[in-house]
N, C-alpha and C positions, 0 to 999 in steps of 0.2 A: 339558041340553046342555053348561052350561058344564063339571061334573062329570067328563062322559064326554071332553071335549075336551081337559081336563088331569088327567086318569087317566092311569097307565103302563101300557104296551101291551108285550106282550113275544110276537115273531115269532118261531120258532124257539129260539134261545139270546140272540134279541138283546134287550134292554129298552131299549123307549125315555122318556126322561122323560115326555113328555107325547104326543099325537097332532098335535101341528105340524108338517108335513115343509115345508122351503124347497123348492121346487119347482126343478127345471132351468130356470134361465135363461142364453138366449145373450147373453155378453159383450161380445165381440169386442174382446174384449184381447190374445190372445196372438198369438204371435209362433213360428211353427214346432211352432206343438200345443202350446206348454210355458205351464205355471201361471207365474205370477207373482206381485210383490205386490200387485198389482189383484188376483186372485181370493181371496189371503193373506186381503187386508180386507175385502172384499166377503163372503167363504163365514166367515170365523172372526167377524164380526160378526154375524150371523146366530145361531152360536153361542152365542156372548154374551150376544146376547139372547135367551135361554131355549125357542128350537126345540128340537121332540124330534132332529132330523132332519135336516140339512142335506146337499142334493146339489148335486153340480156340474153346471153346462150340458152340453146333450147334448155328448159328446166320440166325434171322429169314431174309428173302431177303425182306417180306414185312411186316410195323408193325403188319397186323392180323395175319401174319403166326410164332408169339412166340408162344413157349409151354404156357408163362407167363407173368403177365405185367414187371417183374423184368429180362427178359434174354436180351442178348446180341444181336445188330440189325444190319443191314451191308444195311438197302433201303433209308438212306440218305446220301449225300454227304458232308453231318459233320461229320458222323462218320467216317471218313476216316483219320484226326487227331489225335484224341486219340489212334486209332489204330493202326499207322505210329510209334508213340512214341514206342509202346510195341515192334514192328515188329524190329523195330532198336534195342532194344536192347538185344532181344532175337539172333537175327541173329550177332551183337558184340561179344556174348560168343558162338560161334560158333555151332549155332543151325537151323535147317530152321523154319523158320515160317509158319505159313499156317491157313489154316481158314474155317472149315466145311459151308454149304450154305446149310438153311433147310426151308422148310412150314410145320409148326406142322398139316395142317388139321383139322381135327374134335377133334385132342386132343391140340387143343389151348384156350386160354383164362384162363387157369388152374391157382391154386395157386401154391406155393412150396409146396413139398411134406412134411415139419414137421408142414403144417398147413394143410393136408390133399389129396392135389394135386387132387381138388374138382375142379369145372368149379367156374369162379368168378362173382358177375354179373356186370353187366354195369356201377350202383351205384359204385363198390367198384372195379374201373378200369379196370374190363372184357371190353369186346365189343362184338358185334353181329352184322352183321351174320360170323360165321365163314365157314370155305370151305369145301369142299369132293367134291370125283367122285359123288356119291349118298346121298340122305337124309336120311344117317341114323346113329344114333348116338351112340358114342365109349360105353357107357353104358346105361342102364335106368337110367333115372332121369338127366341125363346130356343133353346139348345144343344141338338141331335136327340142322344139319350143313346145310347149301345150297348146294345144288349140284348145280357143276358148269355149264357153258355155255360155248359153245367154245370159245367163245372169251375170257371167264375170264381163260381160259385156257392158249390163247395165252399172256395175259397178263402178269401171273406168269410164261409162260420162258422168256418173255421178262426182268420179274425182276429176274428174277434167273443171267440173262446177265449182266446185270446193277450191280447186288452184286458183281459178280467177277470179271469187269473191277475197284468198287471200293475197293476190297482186292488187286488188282493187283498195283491200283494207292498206294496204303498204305504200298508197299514192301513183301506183303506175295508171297513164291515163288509156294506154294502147295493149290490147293482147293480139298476138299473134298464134294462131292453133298449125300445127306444125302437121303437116297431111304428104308430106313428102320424104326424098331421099331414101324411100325404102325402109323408112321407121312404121310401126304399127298401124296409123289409121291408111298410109300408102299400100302397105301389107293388103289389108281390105279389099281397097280400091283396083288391084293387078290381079285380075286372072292367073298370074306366075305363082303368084302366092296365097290366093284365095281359092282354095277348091270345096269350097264350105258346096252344101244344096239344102241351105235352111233361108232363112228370111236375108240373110246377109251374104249371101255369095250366090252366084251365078249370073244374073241378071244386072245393067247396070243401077238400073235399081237398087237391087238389090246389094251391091258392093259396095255403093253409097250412103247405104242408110246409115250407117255407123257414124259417119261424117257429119252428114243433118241433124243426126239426133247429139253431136257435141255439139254442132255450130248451135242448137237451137237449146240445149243446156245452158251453154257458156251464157249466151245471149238474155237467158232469164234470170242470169244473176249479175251481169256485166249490163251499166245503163245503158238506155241509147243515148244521151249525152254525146257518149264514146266511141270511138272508131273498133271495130272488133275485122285484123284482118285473117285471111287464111293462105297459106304455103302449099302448094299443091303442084304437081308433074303434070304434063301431059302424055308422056311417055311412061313404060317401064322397060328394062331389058333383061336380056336372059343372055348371059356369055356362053353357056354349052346347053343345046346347041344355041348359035347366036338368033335368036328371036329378041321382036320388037312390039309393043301392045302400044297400040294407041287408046287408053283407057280411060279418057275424060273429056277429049275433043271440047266442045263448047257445052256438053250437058252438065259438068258438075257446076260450074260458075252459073250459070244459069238459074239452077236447081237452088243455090246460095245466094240467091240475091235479095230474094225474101226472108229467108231462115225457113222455107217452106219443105214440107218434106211433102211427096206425092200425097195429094188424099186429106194430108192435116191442113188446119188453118196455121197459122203463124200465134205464136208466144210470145208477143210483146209486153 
């Protein structure tokens, strides 16, 4: 085990020193999307001490899609400096960089979680409206989200695109697309929270396409050079009443392995 744990691993063109990735964690340091030196020290530490891998917290691709008004953003092309900075010097101690790409969905606008990780309102730097497949919200008493339209659909792959040509311009060599934990593209993919009956809900299919068509986004502006991963559940749950979806089993990884979406050829 320990052999294989720190063996070099080499994904595409990338080599990593050893199989250690820093995982995405939320911060809730910045200030207007923008890295700082809280994540400087936080993510180049990490480096330092001898991770193959080091990613940044999910970073929202568009400002409504933060978990919070305090997380890290990647839908302006300022933030791409501050980032460049971190990216250089985590890749200096011999580390890859790389940078998770997320829409929180219906559990955006939130605070940090030691002041509750409650929705915030408008007054006290929330916004409204936030997004879903469907109008329905992550708890009672929290923000009833828009269900989206197709076109705000195509919108955010179009900005899921735009995030990862600007991680890409800022030296990160690894994206990760964030399909989990019940944030927006997971939204999708759960029948709990997908009660769409257009092209994107109902069918697994169809609950999936939204997924395809980021992975196959990202992918036409992200090289193949580059490892492009993805976060994804096999589960969702439902506390009241207690239900279980088994909602991806072995078809979405599957469906991802090409960047294939049923019926298209692949965009490489």
């Amino acid at each position: 085990m320990a052999a294989s744990l720190f063996s070099t691993l080499t994904i595409r063109d990338v080599t990593f020193r050893n199989r250690i990735v820093v995982s995405p964690m939320c911060e809730y340091s910045s200030q207007g999307g923008f890295a700082n030196d809280w994540h400087f020290v936080h993510l180049g530490s990490r480096a330092v001490g001898g991770a193959g891998a080091v990613l940044t917290e999910a970073a929202g691709v568009t400002a409504d899609g933060r978990i919070s008004p305090v997380d890290l953003g990647i839908y302006r092309d300022e933030h791409v400096e501050p980032l460049a900075r971190i990216f250089r010097f985590v890749e200096a101690h011999g580390a890859v960089p790389g940078m998770q790409l997320a829409h929180a969905g219906r559990k955006a606008s939130t605070s940090e979680p030691w002041k509750g990780g409650t929705p915030v309102a408008v007054e006290d730097g929330g916004w409204t409206p936030i997004w879903a497949p469907s109008a329905i919200p992550f708890r009672d008493g929290w923000q009833t989200p828009r269900a989206m339209t197709p076109d705000d659909i195509g919108g955010l792959v179009r900005a899921f695109a735009s995030a990862a040509r600007r991680v890409l311009q800022a030296g990160g060599r690894v994206v990760e697309i964030h399909a989990a934990h019940g944030y927006l593209l997971h939204e999708f993919l759960s029948p709990l929270s997908n009660h769409r009956d257009d092209a994107y809900g109902g069918s697994f299919d169809n609950r999936t396409r939204i997924v395809r068509e980021v992975v196959e986004a990202v992918r036409a502006v992200w090289p193949e050079r580059l490892p492009l991963w993805i976060r994804h559940l096999q589960k969702s749950h439902q506390r009241t009443p207690r239900t279980t979806f088994h909602i991806c089993a072995a078809g979405l990884p599957k469906c991802l392995e090409t960047g294939n979406a049923p019926g298209k050829s692949s965009k490489k």
